[in-house]
ZAKE-732592 format. One record per residue (C-alpha): residue in three letters; x, y, z. Coordinates in steps of 0.1 Angstrom, whole numbers, padded with zeros to 4 digits, always signed. Last residue first. Layout:
N
AlaXYZ/...
// end
This chain:
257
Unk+0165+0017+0634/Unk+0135+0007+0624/Unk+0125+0013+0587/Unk+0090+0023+0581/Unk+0100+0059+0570/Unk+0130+0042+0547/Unk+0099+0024+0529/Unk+0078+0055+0523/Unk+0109+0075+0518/Unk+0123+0048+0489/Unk+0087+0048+0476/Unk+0085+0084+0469/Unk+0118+0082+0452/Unk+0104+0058+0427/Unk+0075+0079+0424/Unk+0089+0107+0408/Unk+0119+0089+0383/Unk+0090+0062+0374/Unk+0068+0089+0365/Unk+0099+0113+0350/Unk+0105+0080+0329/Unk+0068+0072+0318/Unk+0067+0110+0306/Unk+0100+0107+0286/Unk+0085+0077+0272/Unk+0053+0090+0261/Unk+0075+0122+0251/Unk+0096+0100+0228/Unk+0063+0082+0208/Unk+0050+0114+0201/Unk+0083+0129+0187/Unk+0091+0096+0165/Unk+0059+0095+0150/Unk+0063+0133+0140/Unk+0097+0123+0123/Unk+0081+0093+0108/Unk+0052+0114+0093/Unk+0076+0141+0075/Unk+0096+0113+0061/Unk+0075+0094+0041/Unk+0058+0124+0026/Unk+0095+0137+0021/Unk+0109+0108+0003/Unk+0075+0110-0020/Unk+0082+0147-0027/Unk+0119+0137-0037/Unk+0106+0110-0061/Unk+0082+0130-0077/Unk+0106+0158-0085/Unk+0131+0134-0104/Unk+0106+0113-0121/Unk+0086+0144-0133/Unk+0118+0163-0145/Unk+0125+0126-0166/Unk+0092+0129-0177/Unk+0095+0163-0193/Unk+0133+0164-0205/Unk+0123+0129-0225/Unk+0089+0147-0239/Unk+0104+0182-0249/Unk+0137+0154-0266/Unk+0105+0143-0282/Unk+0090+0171-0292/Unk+0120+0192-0313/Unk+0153+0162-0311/Unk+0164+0133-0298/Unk+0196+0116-0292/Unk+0209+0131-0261/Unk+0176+0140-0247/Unk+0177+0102-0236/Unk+0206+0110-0209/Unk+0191+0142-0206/Unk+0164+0127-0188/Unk+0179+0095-0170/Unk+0202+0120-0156/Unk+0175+0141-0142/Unk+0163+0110-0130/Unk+0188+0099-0111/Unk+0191+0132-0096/Unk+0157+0128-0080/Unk+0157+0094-0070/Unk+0188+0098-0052/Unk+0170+0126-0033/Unk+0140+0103-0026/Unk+0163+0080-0018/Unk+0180+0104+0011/Unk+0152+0117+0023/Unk+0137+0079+0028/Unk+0168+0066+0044/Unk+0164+0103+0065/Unk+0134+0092+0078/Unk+0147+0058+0085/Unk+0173+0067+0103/Unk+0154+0093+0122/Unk+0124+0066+0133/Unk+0152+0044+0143/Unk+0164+0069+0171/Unk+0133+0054+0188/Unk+0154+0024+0200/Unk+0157+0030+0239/Unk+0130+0050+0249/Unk+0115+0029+0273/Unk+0144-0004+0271/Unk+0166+0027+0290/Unk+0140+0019+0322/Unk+0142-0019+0325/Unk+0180-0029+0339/Unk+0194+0006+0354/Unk+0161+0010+0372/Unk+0161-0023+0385/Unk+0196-0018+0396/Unk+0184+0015+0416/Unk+0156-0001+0430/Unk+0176-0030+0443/Unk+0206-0006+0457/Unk+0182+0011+0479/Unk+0166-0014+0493/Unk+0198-0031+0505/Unk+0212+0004+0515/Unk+0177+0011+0538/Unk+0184-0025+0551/Unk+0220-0016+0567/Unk+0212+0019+0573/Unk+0183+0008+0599/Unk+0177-0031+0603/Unk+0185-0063+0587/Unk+0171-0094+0605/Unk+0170-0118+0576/Unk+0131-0118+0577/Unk+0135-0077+0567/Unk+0155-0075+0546/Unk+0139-0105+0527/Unk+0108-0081+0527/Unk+0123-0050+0518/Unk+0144-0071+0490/Unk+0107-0083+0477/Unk+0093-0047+0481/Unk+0120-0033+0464/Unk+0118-0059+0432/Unk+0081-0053+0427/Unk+0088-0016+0427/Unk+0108-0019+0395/Unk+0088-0045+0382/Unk+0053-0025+0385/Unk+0073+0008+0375/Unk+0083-0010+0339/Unk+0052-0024+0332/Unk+0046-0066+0332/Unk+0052-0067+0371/Unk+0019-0052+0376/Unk+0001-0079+0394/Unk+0038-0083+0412/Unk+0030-0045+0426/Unk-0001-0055+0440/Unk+0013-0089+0457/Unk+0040-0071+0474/Unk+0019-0044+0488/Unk-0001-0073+0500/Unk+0025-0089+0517/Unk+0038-0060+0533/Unk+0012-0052+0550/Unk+0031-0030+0577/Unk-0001-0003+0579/Unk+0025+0026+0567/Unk+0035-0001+0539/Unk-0001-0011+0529/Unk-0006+0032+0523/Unk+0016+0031+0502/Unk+0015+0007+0479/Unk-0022+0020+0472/Unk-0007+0058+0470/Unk+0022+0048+0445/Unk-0004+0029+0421/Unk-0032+0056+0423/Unk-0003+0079+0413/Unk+0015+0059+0387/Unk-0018+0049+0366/Unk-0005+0023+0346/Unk-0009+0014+0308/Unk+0032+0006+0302/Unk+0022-0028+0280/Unk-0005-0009+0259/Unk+0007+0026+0256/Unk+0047+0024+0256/Unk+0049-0009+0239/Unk+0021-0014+0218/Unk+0023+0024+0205/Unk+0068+0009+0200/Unk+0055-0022+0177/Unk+0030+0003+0162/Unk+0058+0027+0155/Unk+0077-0005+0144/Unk+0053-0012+0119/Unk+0049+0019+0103/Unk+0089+0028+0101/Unk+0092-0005+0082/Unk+0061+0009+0060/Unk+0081+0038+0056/Unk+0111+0018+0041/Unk+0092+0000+0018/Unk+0077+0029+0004/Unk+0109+0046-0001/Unk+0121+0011-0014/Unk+0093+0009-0041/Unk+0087+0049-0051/Unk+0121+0047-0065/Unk+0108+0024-0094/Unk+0091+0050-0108/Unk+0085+0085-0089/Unk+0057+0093-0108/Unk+0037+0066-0101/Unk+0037+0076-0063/Unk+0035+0111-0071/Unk+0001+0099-0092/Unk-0012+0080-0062/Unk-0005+0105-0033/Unk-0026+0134-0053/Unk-0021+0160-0082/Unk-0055+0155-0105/Unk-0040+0141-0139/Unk-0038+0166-0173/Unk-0045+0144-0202/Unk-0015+0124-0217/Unk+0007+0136-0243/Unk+0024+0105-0262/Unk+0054+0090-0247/Unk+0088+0103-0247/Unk+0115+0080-0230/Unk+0122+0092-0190/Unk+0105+0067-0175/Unk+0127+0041-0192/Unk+0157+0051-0178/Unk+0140+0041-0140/Unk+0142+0007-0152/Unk+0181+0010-0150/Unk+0180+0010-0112/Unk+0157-0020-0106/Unk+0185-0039-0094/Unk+0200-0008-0074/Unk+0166+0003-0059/Unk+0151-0033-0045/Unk+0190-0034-0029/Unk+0183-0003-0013/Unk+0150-0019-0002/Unk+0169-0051+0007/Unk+0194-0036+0030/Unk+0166-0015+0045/Unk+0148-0049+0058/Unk+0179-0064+0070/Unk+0191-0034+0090/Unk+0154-0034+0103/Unk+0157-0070+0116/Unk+0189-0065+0128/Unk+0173-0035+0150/Unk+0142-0053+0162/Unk+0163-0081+0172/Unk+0169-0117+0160/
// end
């Protein structure tokens, strides 16, 4: 199953985790006795926001560990120093070692630049035993790169729209939160009176703005997440985008015509 199916999934059941709890949320809003003034931290918003707390929680901790799925991605798999790895290739290709420049960029064949040159060093070479020269061969090189390109480089920041959806989910419960229990207050107000209808309007307000401000905790961090993670990628993309077309004119240079 893929990462998206799995998160469809996973939000389906936190908005499900809402609805069946739903009518648990009335019971925040009966009067209780007067409690001592609480410090104002993550923990007492958290309780605050009843049962709504659950699938906002649940759906940040989705956005958690695909961030770390995408850090593991983008940082751990991609780790490559493009320069160093550009000038190495290229200076086996202006000394026509093709094999070794082959076998450098197949030890990085797990990153996205690795595979990419990898493949136009292995059609260079072919190319080159089949007896191709000038245009011919620079076309066949050519065309490898650029279908490389179009198969590995949109998996970089493909997916990170995810991060929005699920900061808005979180807006958007936290919102749901709040109004439900604003109805949940004046729903009990209806049959009380003096302190206790002051009690029901009281913890029902506390619901409804606890929920919102745990929506937004949840979705302030995924939308910075989101931004890192996008200009790692951009930055991998304008490095494969750079030195990609250095390679072309390193190889087309050693080209006879």
């Amino acid at each position: 199953m893929k990462a998206k199916h799995i998160i469809l999934v996973l939000i389906t059941l936190s908005m499900s985790l809402g609805l069946l709890f739903a009518q648990a949320a009335e019971a925040s809003a009966v009067p209780e006795a007067a409690a001592p003034a609480q410090s104002l931290n993550i923990f007492t918003i958290f309780v605050s926001s009843g049962v709504w707390a659950y699938p906002i929680l649940l759906t940040f901790v989705i956005g958690i560990v695909y961030a770390f799925a995408r850090w593991v991605q983008l940082y751990r798999k991609e780790k490559i120093d493009a320069g160093k790895f550009y000038l190495k290739l290229r200076n086996y290709i202006k000394n026509d070692q093709l094999d070794e420049a082959t076998k450098i960029s197949e030890s990085y064949k797990g990153t996205t630049m690795g595979f990419i040159f990898w493949s136009a060093l292995m059609i260079f070479k072919d190319a080159r035993k089949s007896g191709k020269k000038g245009e011919e061969m620079r076309q066949s090189v050519q065309n490898s790169l650029e279908e490389s390109v179009l198969q590995t480089v949109h998996k970089l920041d493909g997916g990170l729209f995810w991060f929005d959806t699920l900061a808005q989910i979180a807006t958007y419960l936290g919102l749901l939160g709040t109004i439900w229990g604003l109805l949940a207050a004046f729903t009990a107000m209806a049959g009380l009176t003096g302190a206790a209808q002051g009690a029901a309007l009281t913890n029902g307000i506390r619901l409804a703005i606890g929920t919102t401000a745990l929506g937004l905790l949840a979705a302030i961090p995924l939308t910075l997440i989101k931004g890192w993670l996008f200009t790692r990628a951009n930055n991998l993309i304008s490095d494969i985008d750079e030195y990609s077309v250095k390679l072309i004119n390193t190889i087309n240079n050693a080209i006879k015509d």
